[in-house]
Each structure stands twice: as C-alpha cells, then as structure tokens.
N, CA, C and O atoms as a Tripos MOL2 file, in Angstrom:
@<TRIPOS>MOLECULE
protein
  288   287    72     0     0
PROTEIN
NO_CHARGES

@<TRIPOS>ATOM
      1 N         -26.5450  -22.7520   -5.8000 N.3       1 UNK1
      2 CA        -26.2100  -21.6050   -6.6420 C.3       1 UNK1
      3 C         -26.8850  -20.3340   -6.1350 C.2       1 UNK1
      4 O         -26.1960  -19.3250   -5.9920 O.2       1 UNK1
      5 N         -28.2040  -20.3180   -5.8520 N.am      2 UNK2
      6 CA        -29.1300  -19.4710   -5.3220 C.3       2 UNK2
      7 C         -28.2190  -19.1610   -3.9840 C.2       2 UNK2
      8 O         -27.7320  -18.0380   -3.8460 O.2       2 UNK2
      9 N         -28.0450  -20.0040   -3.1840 N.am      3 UNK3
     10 CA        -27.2090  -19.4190   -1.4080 C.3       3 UNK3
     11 C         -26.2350  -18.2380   -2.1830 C.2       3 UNK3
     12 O         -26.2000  -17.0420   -1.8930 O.2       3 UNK3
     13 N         -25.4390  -18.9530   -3.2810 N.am      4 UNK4
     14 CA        -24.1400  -18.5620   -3.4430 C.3       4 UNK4
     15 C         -24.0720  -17.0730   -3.4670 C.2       4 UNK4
     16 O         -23.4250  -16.3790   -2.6820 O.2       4 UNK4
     17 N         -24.9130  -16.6040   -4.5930 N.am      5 UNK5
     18 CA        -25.4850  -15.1970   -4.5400 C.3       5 UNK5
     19 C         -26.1130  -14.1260   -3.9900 C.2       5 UNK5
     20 O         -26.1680  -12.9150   -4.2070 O.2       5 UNK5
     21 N         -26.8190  -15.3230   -2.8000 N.am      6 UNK6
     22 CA        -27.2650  -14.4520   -1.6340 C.3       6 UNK6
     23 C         -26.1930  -14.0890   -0.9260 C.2       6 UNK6
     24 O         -26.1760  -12.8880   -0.6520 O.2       6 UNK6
     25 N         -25.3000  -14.7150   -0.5410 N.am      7 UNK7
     26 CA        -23.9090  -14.7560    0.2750 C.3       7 UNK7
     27 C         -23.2580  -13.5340   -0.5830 C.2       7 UNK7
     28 O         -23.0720  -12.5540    0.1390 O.2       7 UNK7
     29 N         -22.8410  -13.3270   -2.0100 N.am      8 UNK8
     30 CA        -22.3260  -12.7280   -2.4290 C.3       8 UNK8
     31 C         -22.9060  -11.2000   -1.9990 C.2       8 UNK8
     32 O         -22.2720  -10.2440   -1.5520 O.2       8 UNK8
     33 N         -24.0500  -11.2990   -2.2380 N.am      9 UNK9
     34 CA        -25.0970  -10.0110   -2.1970 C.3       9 UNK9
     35 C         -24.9970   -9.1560   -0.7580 C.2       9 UNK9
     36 O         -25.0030   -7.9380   -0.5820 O.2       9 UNK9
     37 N         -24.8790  -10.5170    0.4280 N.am     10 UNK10
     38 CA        -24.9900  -10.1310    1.6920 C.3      10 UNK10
     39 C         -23.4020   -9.0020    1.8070 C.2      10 UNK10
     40 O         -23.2350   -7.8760    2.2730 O.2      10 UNK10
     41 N         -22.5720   -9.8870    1.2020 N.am     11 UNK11
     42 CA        -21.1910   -9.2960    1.4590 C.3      11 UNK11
     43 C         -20.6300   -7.8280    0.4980 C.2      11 UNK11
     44 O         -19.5720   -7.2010    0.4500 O.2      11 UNK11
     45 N         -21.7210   -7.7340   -0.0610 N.am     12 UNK12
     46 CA        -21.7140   -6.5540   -1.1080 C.3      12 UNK12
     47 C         -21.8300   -5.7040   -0.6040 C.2      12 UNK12
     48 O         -21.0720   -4.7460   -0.7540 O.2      12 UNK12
     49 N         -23.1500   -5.7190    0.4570 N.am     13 UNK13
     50 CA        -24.0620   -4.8750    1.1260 C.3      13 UNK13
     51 C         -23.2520   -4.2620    2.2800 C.2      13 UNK13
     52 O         -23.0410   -3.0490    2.2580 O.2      13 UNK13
     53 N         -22.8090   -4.9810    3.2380 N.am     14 UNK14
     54 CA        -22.3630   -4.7940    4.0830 C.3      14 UNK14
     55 C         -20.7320   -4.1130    3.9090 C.2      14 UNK14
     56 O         -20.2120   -3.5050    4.8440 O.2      14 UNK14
     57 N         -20.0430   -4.3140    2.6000 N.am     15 UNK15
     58 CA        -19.0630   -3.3210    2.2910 C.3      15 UNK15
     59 C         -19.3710   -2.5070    2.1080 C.2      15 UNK15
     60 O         -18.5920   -1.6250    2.4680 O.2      15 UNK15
     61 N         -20.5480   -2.0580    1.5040 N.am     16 UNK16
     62 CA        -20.7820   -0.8720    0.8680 C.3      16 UNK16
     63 C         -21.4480    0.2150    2.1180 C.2      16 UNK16
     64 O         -21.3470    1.4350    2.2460 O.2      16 UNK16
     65 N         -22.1660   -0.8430    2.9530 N.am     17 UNK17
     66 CA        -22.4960   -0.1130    4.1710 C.3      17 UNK17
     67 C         -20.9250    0.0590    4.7500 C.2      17 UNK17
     68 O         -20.4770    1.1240    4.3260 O.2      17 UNK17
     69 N         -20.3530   -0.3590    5.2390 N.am     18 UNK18
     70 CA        -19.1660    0.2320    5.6260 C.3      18 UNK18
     71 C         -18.2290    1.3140    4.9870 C.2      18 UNK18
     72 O         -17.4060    1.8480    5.7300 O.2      18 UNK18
     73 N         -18.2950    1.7200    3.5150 N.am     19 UNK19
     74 CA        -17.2910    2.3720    3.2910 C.3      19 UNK19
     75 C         -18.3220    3.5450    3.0750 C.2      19 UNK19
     76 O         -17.7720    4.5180    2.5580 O.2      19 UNK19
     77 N         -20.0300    3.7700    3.3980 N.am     20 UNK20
     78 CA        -20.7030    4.8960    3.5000 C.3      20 UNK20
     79 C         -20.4580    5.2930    4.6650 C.2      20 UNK20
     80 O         -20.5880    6.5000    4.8690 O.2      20 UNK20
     81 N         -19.9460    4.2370    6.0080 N.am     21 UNK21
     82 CA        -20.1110    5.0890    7.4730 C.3      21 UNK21
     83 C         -19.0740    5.5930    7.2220 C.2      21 UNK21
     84 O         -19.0130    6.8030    7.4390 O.2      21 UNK21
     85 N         -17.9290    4.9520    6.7100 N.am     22 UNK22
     86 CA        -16.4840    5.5660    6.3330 C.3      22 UNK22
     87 C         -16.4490    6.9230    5.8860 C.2      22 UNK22
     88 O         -15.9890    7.9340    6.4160 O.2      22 UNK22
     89 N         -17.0000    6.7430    4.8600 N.am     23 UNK23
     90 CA        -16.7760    8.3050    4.0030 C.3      23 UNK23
     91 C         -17.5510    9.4510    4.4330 C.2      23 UNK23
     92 O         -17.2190   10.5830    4.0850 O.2      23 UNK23
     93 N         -19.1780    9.1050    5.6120 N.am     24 UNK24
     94 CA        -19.4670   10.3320    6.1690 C.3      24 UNK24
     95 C         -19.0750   10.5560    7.2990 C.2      24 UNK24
     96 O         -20.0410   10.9080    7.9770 O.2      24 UNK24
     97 N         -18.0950   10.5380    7.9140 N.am     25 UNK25
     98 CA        -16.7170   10.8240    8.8350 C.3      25 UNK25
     99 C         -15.3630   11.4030    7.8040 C.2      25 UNK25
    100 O         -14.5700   10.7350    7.1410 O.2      25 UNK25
    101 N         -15.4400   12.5320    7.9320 N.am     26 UNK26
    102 CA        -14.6670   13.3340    7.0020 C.3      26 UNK26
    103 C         -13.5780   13.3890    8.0260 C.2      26 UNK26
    104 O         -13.0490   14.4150    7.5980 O.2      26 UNK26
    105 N         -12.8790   13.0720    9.0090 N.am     27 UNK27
    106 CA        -11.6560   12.7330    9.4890 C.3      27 UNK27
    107 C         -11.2430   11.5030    9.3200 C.2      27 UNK27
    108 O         -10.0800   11.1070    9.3980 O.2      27 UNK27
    109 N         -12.2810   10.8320    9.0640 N.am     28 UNK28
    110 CA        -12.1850    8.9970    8.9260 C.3      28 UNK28
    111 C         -11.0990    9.4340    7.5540 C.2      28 UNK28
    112 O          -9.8730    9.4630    7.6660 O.2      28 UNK28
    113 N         -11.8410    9.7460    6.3050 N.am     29 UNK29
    114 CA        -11.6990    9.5740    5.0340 C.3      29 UNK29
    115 C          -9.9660   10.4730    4.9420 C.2      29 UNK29
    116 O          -9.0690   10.0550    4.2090 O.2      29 UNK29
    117 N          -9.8180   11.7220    5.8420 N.am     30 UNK30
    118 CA         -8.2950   12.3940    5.9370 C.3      30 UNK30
    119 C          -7.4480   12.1670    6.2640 C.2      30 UNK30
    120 O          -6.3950   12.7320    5.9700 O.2      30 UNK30
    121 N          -7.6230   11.0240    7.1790 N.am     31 UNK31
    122 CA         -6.7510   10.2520    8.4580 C.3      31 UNK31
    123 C          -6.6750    9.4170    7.5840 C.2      31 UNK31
    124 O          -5.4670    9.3320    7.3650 O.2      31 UNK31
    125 N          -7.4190    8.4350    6.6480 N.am     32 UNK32
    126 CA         -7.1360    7.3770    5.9040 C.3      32 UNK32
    127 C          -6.0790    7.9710    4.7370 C.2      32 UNK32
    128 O          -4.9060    7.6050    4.6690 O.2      32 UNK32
    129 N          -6.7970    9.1090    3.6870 N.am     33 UNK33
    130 CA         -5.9160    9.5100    3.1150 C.3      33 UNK33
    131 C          -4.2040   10.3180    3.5140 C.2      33 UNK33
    132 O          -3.5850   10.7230    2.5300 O.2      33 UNK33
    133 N          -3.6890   10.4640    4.6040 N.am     34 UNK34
    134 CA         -2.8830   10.8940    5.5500 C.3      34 UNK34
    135 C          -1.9820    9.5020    5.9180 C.2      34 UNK34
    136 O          -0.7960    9.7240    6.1650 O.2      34 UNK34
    137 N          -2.3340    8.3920    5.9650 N.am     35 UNK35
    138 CA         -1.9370    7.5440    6.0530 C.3      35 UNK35
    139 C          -1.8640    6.8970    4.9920 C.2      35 UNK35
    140 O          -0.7640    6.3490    5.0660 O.2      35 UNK35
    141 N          -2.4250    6.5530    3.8620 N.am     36 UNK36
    142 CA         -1.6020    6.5580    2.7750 C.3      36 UNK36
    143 C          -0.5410    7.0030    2.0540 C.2      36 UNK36
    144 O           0.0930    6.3470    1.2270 O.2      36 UNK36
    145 N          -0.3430    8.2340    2.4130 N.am     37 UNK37
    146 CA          0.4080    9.2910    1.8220 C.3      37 UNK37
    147 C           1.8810    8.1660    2.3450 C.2      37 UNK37
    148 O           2.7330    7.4220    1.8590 O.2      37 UNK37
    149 N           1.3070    8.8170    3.9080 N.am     38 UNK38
    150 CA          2.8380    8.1020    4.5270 C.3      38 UNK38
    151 C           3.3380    7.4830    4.2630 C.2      38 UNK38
    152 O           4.5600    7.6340    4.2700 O.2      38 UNK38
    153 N           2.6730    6.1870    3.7830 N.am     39 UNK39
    154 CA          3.2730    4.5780    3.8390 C.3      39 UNK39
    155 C           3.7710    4.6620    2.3200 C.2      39 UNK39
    156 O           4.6000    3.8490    1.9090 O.2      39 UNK39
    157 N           3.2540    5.6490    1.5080 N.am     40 UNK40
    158 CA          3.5740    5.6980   -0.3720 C.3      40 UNK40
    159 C           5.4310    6.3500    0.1470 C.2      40 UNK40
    160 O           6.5110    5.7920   -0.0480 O.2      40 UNK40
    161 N           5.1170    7.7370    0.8550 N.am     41 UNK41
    162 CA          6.5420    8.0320    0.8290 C.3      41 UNK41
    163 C           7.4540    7.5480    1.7420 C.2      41 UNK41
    164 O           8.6590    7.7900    1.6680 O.2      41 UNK41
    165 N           6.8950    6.8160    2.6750 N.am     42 UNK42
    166 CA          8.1560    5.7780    3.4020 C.3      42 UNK42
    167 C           8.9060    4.9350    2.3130 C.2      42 UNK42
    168 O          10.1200    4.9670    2.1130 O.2      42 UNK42
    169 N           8.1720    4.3320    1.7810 N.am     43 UNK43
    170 CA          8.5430    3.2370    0.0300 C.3      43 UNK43
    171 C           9.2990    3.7550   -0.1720 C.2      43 UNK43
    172 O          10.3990    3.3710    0.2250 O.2      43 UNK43
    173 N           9.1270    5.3150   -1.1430 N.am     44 UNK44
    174 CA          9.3210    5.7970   -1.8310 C.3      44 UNK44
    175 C          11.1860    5.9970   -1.3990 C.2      44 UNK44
    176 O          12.1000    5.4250   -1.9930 O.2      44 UNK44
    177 N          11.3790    7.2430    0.1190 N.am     45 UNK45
    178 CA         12.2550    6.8940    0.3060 C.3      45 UNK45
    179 C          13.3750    5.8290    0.3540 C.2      45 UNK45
    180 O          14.5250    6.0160   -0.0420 O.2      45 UNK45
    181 N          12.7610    4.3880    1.0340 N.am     46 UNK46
    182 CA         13.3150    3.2540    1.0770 C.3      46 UNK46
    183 C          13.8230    2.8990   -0.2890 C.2      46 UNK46
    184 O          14.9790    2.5210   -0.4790 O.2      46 UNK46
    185 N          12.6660    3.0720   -1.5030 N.am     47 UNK47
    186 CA         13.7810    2.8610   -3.0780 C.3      47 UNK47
    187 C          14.8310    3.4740   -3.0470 C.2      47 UNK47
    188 O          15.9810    3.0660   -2.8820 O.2      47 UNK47
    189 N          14.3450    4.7010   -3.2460 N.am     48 UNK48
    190 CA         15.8790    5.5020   -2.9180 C.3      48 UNK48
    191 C          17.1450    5.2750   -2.5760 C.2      48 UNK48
    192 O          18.1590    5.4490   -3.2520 O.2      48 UNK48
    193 N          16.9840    4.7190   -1.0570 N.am     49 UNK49
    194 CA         17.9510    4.8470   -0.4660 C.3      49 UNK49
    195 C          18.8290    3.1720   -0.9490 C.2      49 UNK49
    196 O          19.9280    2.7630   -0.5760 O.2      49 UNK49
    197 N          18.0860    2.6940   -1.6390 N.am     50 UNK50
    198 CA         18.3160    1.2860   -2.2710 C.3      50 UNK50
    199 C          18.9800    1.3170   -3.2910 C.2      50 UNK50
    200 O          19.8560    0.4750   -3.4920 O.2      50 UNK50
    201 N          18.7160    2.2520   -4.1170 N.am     51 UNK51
    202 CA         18.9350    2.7840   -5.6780 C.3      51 UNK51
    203 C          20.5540    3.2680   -5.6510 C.2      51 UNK51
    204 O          21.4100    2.9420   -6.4740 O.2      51 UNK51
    205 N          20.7740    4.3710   -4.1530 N.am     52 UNK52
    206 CA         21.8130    5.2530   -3.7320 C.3      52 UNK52
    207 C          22.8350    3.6230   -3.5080 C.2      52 UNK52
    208 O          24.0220    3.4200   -3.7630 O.2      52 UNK52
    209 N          21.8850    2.7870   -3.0010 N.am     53 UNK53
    210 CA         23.6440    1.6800   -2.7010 C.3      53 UNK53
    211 C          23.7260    0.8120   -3.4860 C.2      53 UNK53
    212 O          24.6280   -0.0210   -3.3980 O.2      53 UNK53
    213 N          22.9900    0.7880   -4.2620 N.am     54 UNK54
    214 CA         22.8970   -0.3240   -5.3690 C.3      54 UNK54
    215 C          23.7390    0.1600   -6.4810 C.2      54 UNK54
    216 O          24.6970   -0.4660   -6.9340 O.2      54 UNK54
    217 N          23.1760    1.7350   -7.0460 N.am     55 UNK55
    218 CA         23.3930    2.1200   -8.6460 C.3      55 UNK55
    219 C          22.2140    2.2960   -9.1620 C.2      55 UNK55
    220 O          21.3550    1.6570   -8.5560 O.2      55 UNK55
    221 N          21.6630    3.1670  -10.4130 N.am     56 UNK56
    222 CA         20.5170    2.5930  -10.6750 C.3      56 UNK56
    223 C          20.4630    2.0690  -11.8770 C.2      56 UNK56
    224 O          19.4750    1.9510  -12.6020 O.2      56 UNK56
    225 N          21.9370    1.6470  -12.1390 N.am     57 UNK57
    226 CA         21.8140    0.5790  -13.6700 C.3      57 UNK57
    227 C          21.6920   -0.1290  -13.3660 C.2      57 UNK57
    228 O          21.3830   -0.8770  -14.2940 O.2      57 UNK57
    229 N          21.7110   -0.9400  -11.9130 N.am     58 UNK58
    230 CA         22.0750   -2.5630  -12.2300 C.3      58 UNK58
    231 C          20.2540   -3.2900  -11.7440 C.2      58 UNK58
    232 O          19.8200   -4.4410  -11.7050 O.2      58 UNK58
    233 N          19.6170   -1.9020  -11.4460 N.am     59 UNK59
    234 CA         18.2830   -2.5250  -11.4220 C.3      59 UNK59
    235 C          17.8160   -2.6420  -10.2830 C.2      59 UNK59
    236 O          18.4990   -2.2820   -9.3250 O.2      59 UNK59
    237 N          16.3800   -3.2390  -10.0770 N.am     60 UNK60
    238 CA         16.1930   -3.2260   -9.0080 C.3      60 UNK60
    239 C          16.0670   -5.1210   -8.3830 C.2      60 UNK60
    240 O          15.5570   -5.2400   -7.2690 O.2      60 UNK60
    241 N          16.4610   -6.2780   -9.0080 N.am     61 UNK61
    242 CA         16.9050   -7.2980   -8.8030 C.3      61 UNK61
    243 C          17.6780   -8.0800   -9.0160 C.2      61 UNK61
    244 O          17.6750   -9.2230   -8.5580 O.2      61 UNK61
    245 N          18.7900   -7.4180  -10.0370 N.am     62 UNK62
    246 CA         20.0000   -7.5830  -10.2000 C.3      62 UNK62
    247 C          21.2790   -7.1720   -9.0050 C.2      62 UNK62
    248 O          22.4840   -7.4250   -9.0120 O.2      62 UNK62
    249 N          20.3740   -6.4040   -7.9740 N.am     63 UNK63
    250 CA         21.4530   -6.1120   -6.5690 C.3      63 UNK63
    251 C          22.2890   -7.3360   -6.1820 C.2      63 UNK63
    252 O          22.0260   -8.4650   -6.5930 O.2      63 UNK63
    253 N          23.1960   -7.0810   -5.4600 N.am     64 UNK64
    254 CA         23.3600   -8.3340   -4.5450 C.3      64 UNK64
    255 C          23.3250   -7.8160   -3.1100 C.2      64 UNK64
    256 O          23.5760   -6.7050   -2.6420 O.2      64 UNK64
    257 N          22.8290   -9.2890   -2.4040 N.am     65 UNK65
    258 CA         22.7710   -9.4230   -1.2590 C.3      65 UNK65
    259 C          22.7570   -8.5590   -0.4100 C.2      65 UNK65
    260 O          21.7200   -8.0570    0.0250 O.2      65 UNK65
    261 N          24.4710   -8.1110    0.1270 N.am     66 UNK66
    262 CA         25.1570   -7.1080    0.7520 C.3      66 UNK66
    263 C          25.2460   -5.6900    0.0250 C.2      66 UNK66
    264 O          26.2280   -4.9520   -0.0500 O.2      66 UNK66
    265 N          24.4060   -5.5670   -0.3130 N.am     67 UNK67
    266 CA         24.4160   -4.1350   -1.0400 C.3      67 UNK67
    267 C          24.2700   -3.0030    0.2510 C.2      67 UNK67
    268 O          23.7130   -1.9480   -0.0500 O.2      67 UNK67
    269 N          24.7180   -3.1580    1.6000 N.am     68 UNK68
    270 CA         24.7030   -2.0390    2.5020 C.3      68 UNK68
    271 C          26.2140   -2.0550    2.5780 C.2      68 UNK68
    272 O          26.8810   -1.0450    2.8030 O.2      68 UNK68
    273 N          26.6640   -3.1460    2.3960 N.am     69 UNK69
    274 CA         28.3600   -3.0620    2.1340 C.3      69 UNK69
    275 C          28.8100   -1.8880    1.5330 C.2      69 UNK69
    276 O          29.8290   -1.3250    1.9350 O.2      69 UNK69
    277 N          28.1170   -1.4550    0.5730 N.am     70 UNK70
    278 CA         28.5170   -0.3630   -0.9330 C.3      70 UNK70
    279 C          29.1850    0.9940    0.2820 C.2      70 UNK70
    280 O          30.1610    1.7170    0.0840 O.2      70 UNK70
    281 N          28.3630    0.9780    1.3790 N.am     71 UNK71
    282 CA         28.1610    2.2810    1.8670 C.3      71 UNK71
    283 C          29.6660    2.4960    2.4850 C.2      71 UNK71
    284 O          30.2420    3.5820    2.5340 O.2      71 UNK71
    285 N          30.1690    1.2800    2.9320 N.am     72 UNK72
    286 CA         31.3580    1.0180    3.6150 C.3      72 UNK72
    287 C          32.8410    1.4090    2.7750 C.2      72 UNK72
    288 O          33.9280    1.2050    3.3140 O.2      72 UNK72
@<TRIPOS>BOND
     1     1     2 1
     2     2     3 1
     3     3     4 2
     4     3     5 am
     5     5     6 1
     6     6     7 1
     7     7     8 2
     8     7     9 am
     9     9    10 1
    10    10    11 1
    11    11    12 2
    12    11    13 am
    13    13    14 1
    14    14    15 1
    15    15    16 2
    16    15    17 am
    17    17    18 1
    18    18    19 1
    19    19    20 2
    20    19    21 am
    21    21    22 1
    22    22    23 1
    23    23    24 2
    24    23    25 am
    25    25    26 1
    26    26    27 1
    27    27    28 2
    28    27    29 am
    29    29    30 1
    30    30    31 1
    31    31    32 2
    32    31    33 am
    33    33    34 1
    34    34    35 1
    35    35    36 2
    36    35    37 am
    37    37    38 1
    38    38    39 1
    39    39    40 2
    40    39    41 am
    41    41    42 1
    42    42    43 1
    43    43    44 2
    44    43    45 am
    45    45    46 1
    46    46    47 1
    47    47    48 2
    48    47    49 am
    49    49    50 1
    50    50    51 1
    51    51    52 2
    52    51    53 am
    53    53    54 1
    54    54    55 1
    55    55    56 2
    56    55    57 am
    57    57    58 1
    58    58    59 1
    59    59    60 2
    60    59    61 am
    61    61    62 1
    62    62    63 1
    63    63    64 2
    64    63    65 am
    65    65    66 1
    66    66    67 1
    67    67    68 2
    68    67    69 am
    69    69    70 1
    70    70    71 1
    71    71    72 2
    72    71    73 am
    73    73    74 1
    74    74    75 1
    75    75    76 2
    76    75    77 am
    77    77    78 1
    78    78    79 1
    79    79    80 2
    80    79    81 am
    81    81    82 1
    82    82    83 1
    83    83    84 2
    84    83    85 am
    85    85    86 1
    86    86    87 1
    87    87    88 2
    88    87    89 am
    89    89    90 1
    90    90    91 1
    91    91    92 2
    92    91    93 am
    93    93    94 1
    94    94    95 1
    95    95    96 2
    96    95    97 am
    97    97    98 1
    98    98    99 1
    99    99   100 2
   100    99   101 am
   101   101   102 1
   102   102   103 1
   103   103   104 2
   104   103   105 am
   105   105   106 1
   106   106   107 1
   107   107   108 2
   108   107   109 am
   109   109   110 1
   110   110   111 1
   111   111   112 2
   112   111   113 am
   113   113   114 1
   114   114   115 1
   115   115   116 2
   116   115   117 am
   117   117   118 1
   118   118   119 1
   119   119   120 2
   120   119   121 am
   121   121   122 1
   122   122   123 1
   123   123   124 2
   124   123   125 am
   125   125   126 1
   126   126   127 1
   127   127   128 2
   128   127   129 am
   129   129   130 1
   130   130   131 1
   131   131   132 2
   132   131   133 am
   133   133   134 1
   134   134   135 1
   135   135   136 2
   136   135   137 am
   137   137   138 1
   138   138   139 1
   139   139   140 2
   140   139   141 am
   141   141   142 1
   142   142   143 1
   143   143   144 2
   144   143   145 am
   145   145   146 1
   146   146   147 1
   147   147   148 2
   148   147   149 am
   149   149   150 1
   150   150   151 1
   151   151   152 2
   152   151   153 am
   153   153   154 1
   154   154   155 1
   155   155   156 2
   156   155   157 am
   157   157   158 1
   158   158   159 1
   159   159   160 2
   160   159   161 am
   161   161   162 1
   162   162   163 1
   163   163   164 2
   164   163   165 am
   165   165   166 1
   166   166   167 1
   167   167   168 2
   168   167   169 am
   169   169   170 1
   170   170   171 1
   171   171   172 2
   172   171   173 am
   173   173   174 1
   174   174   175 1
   175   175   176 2
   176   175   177 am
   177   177   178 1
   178   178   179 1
   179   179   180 2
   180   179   181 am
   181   181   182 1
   182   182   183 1
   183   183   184 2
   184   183   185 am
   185   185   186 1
   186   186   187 1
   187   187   188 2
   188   187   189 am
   189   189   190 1
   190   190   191 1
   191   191   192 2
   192   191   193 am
   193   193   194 1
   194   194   195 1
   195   195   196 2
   196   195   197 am
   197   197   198 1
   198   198   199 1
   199   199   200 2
   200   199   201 am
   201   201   202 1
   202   202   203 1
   203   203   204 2
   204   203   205 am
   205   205   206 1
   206   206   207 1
   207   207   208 2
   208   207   209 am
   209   209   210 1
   210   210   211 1
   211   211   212 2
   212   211   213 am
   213   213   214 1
   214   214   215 1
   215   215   216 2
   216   215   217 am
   217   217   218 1
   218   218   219 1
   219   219   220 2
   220   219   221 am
   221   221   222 1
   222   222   223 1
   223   223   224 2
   224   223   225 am
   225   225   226 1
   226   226   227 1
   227   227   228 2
   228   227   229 am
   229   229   230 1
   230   230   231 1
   231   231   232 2
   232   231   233 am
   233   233   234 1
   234   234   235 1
   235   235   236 2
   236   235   237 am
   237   237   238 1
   238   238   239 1
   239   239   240 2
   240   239   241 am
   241   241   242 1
   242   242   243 1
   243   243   244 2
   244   243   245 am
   245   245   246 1
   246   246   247 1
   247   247   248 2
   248   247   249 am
   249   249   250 1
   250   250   251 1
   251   251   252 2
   252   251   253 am
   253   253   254 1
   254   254   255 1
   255   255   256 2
   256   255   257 am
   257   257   258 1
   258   258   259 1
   259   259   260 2
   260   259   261 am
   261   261   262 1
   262   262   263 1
   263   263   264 2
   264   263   265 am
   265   265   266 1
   266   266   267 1
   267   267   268 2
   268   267   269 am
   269   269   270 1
   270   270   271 1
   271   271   272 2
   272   271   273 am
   273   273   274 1
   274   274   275 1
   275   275   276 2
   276   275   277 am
   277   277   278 1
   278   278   279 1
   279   279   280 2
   280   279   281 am
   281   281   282 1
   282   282   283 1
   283   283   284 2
   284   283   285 am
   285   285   286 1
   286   286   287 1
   287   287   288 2
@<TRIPOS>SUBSTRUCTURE
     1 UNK1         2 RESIDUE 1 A UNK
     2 UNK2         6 RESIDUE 1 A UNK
     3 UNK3        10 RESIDUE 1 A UNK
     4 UNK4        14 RESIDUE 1 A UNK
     5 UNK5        18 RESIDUE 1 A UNK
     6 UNK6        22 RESIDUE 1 A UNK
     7 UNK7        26 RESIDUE 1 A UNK
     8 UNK8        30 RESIDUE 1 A UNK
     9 UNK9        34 RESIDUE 1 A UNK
    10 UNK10       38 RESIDUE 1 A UNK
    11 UNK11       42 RESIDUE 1 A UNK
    12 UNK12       46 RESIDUE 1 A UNK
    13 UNK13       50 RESIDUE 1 A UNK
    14 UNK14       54 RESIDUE 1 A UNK
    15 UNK15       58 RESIDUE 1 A UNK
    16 UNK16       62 RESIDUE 1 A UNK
    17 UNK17       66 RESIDUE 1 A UNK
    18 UNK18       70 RESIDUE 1 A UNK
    19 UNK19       74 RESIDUE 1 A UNK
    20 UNK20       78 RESIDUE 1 A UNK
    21 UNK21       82 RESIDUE 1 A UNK
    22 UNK22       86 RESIDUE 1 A UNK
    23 UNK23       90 RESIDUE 1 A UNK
    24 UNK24       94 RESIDUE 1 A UNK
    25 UNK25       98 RESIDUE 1 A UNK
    26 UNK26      102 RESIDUE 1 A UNK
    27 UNK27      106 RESIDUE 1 A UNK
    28 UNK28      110 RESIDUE 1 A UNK
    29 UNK29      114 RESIDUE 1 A UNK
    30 UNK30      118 RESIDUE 1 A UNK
    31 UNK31      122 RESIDUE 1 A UNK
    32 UNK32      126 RESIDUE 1 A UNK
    33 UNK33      130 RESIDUE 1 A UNK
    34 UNK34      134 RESIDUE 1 A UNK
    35 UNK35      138 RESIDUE 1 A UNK
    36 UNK36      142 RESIDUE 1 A UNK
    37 UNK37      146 RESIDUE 1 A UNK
    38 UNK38      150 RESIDUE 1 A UNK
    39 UNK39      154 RESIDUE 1 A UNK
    40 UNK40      158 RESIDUE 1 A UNK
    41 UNK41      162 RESIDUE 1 A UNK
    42 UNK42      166 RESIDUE 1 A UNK
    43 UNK43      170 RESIDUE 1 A UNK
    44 UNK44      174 RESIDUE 1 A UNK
    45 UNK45      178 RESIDUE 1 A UNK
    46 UNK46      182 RESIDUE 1 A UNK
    47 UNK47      186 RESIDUE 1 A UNK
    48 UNK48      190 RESIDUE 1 A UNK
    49 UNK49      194 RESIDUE 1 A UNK
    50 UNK50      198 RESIDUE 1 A UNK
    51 UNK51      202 RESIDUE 1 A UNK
    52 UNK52      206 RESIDUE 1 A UNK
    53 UNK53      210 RESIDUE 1 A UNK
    54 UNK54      214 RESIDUE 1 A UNK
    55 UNK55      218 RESIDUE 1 A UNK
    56 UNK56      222 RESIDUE 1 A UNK
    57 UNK57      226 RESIDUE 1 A UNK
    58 UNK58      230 RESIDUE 1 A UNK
    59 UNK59      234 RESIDUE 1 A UNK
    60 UNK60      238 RESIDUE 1 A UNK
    61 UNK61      242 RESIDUE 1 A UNK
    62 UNK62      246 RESIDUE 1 A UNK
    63 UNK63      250 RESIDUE 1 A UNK
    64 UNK64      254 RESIDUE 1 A UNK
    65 UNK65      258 RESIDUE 1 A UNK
    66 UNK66      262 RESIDUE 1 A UNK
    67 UNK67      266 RESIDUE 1 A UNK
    68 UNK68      270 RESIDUE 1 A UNK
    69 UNK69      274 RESIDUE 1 A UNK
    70 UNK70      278 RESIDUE 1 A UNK
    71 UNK71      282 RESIDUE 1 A UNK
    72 UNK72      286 RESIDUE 1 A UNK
C-alpha cells in the first residue's frame, strides 16, 4: 500500500514537473494552444459538412451509411 503511493506521488511529481517546463516556454504553451484551436475547428467543419449531407433533423446517428450519396 505504502509502494502504491509512493508510485502515485512519484508520477504526480514528475507531471507537474513537466507541465512547469511546459508553461515557462511561452511558445510551448501558444503552439499548444494554436494547435488546439485547429484540431477543435477541423471537427467543427467536418460536423458541418456532415449535417449539410445528412439534414440536421435526422441527427447525428440516425444518418445512413452512404450519406455522401445525398451530394449526388
């Protein structure tokens, strides 16, 4: 039980040391936030363009299959 917590503790430490080298690199932390952004509005588009061949009554797992057919 005692290891268990040391183990836990060790792995605490060492995140927390990592996301301090992280965050005092202020391109680290812009480049990270910059790349979030992206990958939120790549999604974002991709619903979209899902929504556009689907409908957006019929939901978002009520589609079928061939729903690139719609476009045709």
């Amino acid at each position: 039980m005692i290891l268990r917590i040391e183990g836990r503790r060790k792995k605490f430490e060492f995140l927390t040391r990592l996301t301090t080298r992280v965050i005092k690199r202020k391109y680290d932390v812009v480049s990270y936030l910059f790349l979030l952004g992206g990958t939120s509005a790549f999604i974002s588009i991709l619903y979209f363009e899902y929504l556009i061949a689907c409908g957006p009554a019929k939901g978002i797992f009520s589609c079928p299959r061939n729903y690139s057919k719609v476009y045709y």
